[in-house]
Each structure stands twice: as C-alpha cells, then as structure tokens.
C-alpha positions in Angstrom: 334.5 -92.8 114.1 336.8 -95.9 114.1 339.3 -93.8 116.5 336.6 -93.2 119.2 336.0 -96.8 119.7 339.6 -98.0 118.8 340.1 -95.2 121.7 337.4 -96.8 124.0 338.6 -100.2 124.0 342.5 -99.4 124.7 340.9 -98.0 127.8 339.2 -100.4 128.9 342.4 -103.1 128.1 344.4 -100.9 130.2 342.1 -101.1 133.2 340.5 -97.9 132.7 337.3 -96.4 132.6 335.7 -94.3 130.1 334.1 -91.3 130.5 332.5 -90.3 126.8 331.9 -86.6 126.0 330.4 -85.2 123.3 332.4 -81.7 122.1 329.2 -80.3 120.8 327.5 -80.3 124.3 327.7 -76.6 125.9 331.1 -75.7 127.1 329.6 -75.2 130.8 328.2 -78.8 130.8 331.7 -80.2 129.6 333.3 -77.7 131.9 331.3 -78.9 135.0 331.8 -83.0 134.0 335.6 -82.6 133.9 336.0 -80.9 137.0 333.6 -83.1 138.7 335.1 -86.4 137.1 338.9 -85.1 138.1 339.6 -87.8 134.4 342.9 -89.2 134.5 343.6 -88.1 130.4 341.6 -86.9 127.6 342.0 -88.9 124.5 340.0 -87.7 121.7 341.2 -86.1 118.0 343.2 -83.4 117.5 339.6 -81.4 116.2 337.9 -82.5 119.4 340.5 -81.9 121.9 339.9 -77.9 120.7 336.7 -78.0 121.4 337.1 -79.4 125.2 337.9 -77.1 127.5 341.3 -76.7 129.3 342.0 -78.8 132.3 344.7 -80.4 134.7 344.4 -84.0 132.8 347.1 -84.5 130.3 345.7 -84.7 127.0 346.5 -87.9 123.7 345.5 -87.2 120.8 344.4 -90.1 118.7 346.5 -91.0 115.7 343.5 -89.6 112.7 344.9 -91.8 110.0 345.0 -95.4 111.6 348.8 -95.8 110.9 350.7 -97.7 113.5 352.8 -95.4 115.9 356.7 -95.7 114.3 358.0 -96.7 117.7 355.6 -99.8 117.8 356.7 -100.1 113.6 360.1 -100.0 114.9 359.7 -102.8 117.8 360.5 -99.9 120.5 357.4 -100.2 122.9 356.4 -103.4 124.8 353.4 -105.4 124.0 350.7 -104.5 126.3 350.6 -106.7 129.7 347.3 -108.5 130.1 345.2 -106.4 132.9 342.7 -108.8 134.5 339.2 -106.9 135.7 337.7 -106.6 139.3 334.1 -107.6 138.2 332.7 -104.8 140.1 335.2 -102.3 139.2 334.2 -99.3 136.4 333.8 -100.0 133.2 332.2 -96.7 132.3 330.7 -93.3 133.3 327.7 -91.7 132.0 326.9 -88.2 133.0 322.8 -87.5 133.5 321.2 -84.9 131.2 321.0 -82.4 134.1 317.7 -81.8 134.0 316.7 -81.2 137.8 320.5 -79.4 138.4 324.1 -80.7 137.8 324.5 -83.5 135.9 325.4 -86.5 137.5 328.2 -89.6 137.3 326.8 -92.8 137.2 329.1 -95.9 137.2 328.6 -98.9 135.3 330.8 -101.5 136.4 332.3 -104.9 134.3 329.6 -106.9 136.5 327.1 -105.4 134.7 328.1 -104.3 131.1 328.8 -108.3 131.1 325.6 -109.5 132.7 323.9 -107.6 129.9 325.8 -108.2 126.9 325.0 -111.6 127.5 322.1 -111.7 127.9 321.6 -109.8 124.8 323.5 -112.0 123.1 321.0 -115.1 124.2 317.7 -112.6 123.3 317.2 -111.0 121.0 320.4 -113.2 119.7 323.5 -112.2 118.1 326.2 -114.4 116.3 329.3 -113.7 114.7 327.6 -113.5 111.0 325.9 -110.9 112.1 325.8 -107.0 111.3 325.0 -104.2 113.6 324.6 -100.6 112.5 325.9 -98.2 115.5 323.7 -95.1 115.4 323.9 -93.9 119.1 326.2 -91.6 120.2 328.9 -92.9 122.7 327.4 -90.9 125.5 324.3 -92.9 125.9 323.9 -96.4 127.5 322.5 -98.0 123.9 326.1 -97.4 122.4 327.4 -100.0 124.8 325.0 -102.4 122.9 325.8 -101.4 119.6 329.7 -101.2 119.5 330.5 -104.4 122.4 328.1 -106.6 121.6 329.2 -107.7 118.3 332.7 -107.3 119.0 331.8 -110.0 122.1 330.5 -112.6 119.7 332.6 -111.9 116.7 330.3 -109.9 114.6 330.6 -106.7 112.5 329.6 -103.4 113.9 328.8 -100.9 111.6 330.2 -96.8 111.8 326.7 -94.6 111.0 327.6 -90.7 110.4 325.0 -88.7 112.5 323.7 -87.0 109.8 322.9 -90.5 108.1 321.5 -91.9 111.3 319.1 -88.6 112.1 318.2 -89.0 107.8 315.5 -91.4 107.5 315.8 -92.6 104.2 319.5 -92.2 104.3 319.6 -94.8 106.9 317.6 -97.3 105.5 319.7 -96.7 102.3 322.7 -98.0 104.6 320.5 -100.9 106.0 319.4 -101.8 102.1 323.2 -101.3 101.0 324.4 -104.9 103.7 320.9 -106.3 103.6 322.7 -109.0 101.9 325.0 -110.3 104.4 323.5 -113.3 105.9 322.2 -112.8 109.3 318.3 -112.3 109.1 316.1 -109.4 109.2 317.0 -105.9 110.1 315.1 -105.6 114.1 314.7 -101.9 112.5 310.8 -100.9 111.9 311.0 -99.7 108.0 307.8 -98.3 109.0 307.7 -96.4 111.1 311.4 -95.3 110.5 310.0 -93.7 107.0 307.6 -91.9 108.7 309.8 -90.4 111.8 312.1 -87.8 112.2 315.1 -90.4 113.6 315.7 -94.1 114.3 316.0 -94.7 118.1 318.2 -98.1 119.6 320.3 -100.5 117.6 319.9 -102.0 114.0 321.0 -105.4 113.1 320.4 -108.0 110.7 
C-alpha cells in the first residue's frame, strides 16, 4: 500500500536500509530473519506489526490514514537534514527463499540499485509520462524496478492489490482502465497473461 513505500523511502532518506518482510510468510521464517538481521526498528501497520513476531527492535507504526503527524501540523519537529549516501553502502536486504537451509541476507548496495535503474531507464526506457503498474511484492528484487524507477524519472507508479495482480483478467482490466495516459504500449503480453494463472515482472505503458 501507499504506507509501505511512503515507509521504504523515509528509510532510505534517513540513511537506512530496508529489510522487507512479508507477515504472511511462516512465523519461523520471520522469526529466524529478525534474529539473524538484529533490524534497528520495525515499521509496518498497526495489522502487520501483530502478525510479526516479538523482538528487541523498537517498533513505529505507520500512520494508516495518510494524515500529517500534528507535531509536524504544528511546526514542532525539524525538517529532515539531507543524509548524503556512501555509494557502496546498503540500500536494501533481501532474504533467500531457504531452500537448501536458512535463508540468507543478501545486500544490495546504492552502487547498484543506481547502476540498474539507470540503465533501465535508457532500455527498455522510461520517462516521466509514463505509467507503471507495481505487482511484485516488496520482498523480491523486481519491486525495486517497479516502485524506484518511475519515482527516478518522474513517472507514476501504480498500487496493484494482490488479488488483482494474481487475477488475470482483473489485471488487464487495471491496465485497459490507464491505457489512455500517453506513454506507449503496455510491455505486458495480453496473451499469454489471458491464458496464465499470474503476470510475472513489471507493467508499463
């Protein structure tokens, strides 16, 4: 939702890294990344923060209805100081599926998350009248694609519910629905999206 990445890119502002878990992952994977990952804080919604289990890190819960915190309405809190990035320090952490035995932290650092938007941005191409449907869920690498690489160039990202994005016909209904906005052709296969269970990778148009 618009918290979760509102949430992932005051992290990243602040100098932090992110470390995305999804609450509907079994408790002793989620268990096992926390206690491995010794996180700093837990920022997540009030309904997600139940469903993590309890640890040392402090926990923030994000604000569910968008409205400005009445200490910043009342002029109380400090604009945020601008935090310049070591280009090889973390930008994010993505824990392996486990497969073969414990899952694993890999690091992504700024270096790279940069290097690739980029290049992304050059091929394929994006530009800022474009549209990008994000369908991935934050804890794979294709949701770095689909929420900072518009945002880079000054496009429009696009919020899919899960249940819209694993419904074929419902997501080509929310594809149809901005088809409109100038930008080109969705890089979505109509195809073969009709005829599978799920679309896989970004949408954009």
């Amino acid at each position: 939702d618009l918290g979760m990445v509102v949430g992932m890119l005051g992290v990243l502002a602040a100098g932090g890294a992110y470390l995305p878990l999804d609450p509907s992952h079994p408790a002793e994977r989620l268990r096992w990344i926390l206690e491995d990952s010794t996180v700093a804080l837990l920022l997540a919604s009030r309904e997600a923060l139940e469903l993590l289990p309890r640890t040392a890190a402090p926990r923030l819960e994000l604000e569910r209805d968008g409205r400005v915190h009445p200490a910043r309405a009342r002029g109380l809190v400090e604009p945020m100081p601008v935090v310049r990035h070591e280009v090889d320090s973390r930008a994010y952490v993505l824990y392996t599926s486990g497969s073969t035995g414990r899952p694993k932290g890999v690091e992504v650092s700024h270096r790279s998350v940069g290097n690739f938007l980029s290049s992304m941005a050059l091929r394929p191409g994006m530009e800022a009248h474009d549209v990008m449907l994000a369908i991935t869920t934050l804890g794979f690498d294709i949701s770095v694609l689909e929420l900072l690489l518009p945002l880079s160039v000054g496009g429009r990202v696009e919020l899919v519910e899960s249940e819209v994005a694993a419904d074929p016909a419902s997501l080509m209904a929310a594809i149809d629905r901005d088809a409109g906005h100038p930008g080109g052709l969705a890089t979505v296969d109509r195809g073969r999206l009709a005829g599978s269970g799920r679309a896989q990778g970004a949408v954009w148009w």
